[in-house]
DRENGUTOR-199381 format. One record per atom (N, C-alpha, C): atom name; x, y, z. Coordinates in nm, 2 decimals, always signed. Example, Ala and Ser with C-alpha at 12.3 -4.5 7.8 and 13.67 -1.06 7.14 Angstrom:
2
('N',(+1.32,-0.57,+0.78)) ('CA',(+1.23,-0.45,+0.78)) ('C',(+1.32,-0.33,+0.78)) ('N',(+1.28,-0.22,+0.71)) ('CA',(+1.37,-0.11,+0.71)) ('C',(+1.29,+0.00,+0.79)) 
// end
This chain:
109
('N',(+8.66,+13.22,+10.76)) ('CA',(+8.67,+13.16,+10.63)) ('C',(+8.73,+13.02,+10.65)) ('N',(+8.66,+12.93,+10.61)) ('CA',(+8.74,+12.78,+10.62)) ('C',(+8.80,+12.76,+10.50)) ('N',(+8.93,+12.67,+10.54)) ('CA',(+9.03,+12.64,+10.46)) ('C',(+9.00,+12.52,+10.38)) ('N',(+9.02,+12.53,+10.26)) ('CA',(+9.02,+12.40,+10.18)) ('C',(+9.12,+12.29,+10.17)) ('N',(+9.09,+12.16,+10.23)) ('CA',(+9.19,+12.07,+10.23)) ('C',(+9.24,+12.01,+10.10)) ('N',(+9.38,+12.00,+10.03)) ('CA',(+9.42,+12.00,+9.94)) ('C',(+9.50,+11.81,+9.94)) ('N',(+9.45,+11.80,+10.09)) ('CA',(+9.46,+11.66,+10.08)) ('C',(+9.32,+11.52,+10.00)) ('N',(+9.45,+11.43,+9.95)) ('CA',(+9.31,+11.38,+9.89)) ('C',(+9.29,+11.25,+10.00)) ('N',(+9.17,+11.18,+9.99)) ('CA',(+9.13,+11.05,+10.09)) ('C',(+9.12,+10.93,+10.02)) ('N',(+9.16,+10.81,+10.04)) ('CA',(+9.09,+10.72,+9.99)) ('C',(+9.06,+10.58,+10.05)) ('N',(+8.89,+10.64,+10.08)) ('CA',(+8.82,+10.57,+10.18)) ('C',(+8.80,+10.38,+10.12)) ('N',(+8.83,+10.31,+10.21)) ('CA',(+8.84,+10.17,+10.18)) ('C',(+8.69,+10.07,+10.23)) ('N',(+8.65,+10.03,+10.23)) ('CA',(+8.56,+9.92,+10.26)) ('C',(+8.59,+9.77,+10.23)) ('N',(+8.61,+9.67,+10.32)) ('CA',(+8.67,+9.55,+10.35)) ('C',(+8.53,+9.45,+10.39)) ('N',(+8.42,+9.43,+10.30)) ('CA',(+8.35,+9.37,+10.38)) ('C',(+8.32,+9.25,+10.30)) ('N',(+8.24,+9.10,+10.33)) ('CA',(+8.27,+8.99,+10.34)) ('C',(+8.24,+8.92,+10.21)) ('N',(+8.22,+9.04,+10.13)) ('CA',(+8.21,+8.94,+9.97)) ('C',(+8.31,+9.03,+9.93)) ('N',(+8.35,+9.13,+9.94)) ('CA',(+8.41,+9.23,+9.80)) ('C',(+8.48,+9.33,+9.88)) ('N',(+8.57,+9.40,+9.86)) ('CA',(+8.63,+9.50,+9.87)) ('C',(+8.65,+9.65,+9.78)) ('N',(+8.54,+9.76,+9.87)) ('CA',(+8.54,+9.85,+9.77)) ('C',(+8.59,+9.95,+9.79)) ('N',(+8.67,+10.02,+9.72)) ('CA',(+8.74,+10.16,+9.68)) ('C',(+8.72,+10.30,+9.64)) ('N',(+8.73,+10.40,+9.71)) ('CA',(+8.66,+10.56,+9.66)) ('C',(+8.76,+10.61,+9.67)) ('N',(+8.79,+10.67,+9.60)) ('CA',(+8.91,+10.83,+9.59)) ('C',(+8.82,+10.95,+9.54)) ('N',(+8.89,+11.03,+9.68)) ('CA',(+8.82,+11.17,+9.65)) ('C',(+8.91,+11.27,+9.66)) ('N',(+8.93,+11.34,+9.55)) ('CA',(+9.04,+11.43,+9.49)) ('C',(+9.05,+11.55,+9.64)) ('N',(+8.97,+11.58,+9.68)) ('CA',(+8.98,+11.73,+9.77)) ('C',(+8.86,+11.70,+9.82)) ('N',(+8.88,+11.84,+9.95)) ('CA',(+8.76,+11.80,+10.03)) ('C',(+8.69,+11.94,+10.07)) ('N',(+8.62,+11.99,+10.02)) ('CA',(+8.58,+12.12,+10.01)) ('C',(+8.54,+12.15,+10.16)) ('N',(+8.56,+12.19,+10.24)) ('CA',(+8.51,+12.21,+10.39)) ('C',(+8.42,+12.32,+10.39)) ('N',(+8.42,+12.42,+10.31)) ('CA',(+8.30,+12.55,+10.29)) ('C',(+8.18,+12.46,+10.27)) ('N',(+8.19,+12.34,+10.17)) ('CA',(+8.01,+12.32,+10.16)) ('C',(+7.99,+12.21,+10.28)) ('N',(+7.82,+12.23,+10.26)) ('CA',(+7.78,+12.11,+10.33)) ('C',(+7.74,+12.02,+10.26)) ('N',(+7.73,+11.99,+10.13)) ('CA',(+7.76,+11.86,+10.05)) ('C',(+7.80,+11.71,+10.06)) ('N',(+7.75,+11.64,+10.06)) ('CA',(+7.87,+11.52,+10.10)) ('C',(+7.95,+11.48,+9.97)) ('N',(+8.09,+11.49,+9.99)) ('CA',(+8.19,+11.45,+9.88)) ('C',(+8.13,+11.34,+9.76)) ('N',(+8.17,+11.37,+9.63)) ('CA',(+8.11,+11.23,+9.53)) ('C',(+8.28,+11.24,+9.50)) ('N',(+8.25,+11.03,+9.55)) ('CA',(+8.38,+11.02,+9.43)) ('C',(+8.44,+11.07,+9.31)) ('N',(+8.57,+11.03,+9.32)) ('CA',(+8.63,+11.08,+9.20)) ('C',(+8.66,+10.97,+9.10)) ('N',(+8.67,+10.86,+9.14)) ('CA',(+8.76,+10.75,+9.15)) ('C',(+8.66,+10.60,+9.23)) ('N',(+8.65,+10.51,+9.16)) ('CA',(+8.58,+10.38,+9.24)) ('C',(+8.64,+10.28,+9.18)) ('N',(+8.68,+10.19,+9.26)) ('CA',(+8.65,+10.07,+9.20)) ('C',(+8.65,+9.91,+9.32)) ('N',(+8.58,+9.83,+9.27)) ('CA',(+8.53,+9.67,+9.35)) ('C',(+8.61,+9.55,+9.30)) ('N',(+8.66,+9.54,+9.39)) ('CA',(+8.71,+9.37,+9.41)) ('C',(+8.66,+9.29,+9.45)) ('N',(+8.60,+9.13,+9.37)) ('CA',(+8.54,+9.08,+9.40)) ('C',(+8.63,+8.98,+9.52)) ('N',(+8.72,+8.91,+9.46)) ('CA',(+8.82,+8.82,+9.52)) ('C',(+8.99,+8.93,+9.52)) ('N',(+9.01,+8.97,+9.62)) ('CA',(+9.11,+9.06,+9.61)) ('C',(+9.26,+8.99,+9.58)) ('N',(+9.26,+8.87,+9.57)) ('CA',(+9.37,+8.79,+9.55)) ('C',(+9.48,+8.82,+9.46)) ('N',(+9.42,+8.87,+9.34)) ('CA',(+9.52,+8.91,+9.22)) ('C',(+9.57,+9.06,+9.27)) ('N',(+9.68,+9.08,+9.30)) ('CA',(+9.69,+9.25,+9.31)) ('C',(+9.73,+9.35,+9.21)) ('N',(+9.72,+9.31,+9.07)) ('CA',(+9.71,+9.38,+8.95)) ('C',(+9.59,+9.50,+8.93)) ('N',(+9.49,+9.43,+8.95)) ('CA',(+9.40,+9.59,+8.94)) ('C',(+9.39,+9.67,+9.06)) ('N',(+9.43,+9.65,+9.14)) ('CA',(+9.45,+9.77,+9.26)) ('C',(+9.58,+9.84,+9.22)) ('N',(+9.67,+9.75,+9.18)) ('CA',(+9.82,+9.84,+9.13)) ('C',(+9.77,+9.90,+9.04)) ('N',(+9.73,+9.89,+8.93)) ('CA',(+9.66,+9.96,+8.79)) ('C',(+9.60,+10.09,+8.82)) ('N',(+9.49,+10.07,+8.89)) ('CA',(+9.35,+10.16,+8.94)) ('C',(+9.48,+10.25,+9.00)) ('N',(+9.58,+10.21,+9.13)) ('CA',(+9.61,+10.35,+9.18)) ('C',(+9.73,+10.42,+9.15)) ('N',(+9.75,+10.35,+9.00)) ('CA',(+9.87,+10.37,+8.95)) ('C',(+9.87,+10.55,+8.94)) ('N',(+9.80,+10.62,+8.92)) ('CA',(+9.78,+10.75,+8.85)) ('C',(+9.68,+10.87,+9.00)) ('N',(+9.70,+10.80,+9.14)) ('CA',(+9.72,+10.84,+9.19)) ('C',(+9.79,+10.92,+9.31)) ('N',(+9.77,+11.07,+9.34)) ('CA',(+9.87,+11.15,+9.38)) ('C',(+9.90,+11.11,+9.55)) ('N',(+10.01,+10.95,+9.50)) ('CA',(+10.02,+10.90,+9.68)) ('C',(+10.07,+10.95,+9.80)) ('N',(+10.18,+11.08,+9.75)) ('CA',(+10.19,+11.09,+9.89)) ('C',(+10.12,+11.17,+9.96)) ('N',(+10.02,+11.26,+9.90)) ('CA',(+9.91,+11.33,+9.92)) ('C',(+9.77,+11.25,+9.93)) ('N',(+9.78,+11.15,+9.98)) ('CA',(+9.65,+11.05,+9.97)) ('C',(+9.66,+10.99,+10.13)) ('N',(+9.54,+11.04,+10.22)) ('CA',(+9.53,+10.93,+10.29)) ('C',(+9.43,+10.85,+10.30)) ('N',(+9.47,+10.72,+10.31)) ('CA',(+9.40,+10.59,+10.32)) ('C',(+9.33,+10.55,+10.45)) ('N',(+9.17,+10.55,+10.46)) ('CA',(+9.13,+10.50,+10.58)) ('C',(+9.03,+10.39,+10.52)) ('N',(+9.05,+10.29,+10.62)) ('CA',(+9.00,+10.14,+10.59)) ('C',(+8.95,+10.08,+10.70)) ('N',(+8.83,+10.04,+10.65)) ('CA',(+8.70,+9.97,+10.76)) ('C',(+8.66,+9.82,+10.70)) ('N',(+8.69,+9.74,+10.77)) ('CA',(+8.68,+9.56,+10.76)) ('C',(+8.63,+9.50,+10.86)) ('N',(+8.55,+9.38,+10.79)) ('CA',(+8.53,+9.27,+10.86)) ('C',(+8.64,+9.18,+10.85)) ('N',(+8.70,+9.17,+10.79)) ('CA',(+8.80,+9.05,+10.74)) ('C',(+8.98,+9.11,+10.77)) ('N',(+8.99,+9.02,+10.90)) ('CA',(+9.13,+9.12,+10.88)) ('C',(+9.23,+9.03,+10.80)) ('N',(+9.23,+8.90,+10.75)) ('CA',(+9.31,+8.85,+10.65)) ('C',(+9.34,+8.95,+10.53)) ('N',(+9.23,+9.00,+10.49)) ('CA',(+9.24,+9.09,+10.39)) ('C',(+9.24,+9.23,+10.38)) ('N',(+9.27,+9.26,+10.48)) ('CA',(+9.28,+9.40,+10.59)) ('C',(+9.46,+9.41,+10.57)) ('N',(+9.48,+9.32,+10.63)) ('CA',(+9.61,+9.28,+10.58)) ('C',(+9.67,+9.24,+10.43)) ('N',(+9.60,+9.20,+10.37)) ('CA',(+9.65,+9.17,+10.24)) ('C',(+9.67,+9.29,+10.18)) ('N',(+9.55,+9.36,+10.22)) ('CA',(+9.55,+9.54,+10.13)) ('C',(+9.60,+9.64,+10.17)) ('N',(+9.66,+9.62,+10.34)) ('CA',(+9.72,+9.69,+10.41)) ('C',(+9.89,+9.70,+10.32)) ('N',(+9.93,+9.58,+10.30)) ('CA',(+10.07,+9.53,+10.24)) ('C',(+10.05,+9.59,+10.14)) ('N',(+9.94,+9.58,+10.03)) ('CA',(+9.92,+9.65,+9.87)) ('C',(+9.97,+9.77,+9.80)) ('N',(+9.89,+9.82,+9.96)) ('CA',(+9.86,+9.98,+9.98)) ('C',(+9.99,+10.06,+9.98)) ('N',(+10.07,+9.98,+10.09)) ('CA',(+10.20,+10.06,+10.11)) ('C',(+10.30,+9.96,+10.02)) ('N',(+10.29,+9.91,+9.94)) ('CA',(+10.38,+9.88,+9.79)) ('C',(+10.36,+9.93,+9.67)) ('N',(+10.23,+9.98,+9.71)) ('CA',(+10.18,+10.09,+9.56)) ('C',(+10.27,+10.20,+9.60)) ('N',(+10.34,+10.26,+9.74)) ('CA',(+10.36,+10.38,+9.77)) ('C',(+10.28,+10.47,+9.89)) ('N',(+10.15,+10.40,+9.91)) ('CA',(+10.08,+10.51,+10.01)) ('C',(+10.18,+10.52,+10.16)) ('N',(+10.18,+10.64,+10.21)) ('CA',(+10.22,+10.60,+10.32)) ('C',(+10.18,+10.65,+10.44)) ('N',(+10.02,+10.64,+10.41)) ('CA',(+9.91,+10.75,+10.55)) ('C',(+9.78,+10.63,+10.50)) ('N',(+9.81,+10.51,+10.58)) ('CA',(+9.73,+10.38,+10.58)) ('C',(+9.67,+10.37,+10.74)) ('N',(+9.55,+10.38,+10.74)) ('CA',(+9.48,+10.41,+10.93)) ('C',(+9.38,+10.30,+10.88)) ('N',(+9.40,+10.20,+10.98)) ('CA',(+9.30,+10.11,+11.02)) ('C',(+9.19,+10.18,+11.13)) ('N',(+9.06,+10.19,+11.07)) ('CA',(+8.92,+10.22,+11.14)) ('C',(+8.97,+10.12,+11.23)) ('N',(+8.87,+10.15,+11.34)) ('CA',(+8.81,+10.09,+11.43)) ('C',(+8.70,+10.12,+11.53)) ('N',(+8.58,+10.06,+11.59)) ('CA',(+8.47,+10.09,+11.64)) ('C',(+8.50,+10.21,+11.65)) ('N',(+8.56,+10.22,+11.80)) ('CA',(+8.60,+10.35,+11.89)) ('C',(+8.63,+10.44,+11.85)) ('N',(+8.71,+10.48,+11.69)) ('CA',(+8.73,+10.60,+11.64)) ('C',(+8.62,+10.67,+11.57)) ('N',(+8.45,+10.59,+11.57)) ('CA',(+8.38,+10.67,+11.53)) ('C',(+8.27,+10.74,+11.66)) ('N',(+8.24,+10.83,+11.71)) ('CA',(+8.17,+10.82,+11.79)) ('C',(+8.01,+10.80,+11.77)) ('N',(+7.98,+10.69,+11.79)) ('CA',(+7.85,+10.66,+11.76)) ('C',(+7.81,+10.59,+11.92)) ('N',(+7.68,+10.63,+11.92)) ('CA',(+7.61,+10.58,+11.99)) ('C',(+7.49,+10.46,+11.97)) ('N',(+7.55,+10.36,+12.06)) ('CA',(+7.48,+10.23,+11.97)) ('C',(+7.37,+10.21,+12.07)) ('N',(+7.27,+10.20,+12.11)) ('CA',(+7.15,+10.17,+12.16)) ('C',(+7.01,+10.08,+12.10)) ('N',(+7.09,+9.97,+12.17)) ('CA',(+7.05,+9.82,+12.11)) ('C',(+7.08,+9.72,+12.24)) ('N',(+6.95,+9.64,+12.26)) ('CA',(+7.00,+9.50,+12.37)) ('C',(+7.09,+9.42,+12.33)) ('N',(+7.13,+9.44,+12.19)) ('CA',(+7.21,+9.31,+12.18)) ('C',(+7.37,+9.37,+12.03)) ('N',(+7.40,+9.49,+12.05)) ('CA',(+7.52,+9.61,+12.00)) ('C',(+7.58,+9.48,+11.86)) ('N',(+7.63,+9.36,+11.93)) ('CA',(+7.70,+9.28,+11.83)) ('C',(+7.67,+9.22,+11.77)) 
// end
């Protein structure tokens, strides 16, 4: 019997126009489904940090982990800081090597 994780995620995307946001309440491990958000929202210019505080005002932070994938580490950083002043405190910066992928291409970069 697989256990259901009663942890929630909220998967980040950092890429070169906008910054986008998914929260997903639980993570059913019984199905083979892929998760639908619960929760989204897009930053065009992430500058202002009002609607990120807003948006994750009414989520359950210390039960939330944060995984974040960027091009831009200025703003990797900006949201890194955001993140853990809203309260999160399970903030994991992706990187290549934590996904196992196989890249098979003459030219990978």
């Amino acid at each position: 019997m697989m256990r259901k994780s009663t942890t929630s995620l909220l998967a980040i995307d950092v890429g070169s126009s906008r910054v986008k946001l998914a929260w997903y309440s639980h993570r059913d491990e019984s199905s083979e489904a892929l998760p639908t958000a619960d929760k989204f929202l897009e930053l065009r210019e992430p500058a202002d940090p009002e609607p990120l505080r807003q948006w994750t005002s009414k989520l359950p932070l210390a039960e939330t982990t944060c995984l974040l994938a960027s091009v831009r580490r200025e703003t990797t950083q900006w949201l890194t800081n955001e993140l853990a002043d809203c309260g999160f405190a399970k903030i994991r910066d992706l990187h290549h090597n934590d996904l196992p992928l196989q890249i098979h291409t003459d030219h990978p970069e």
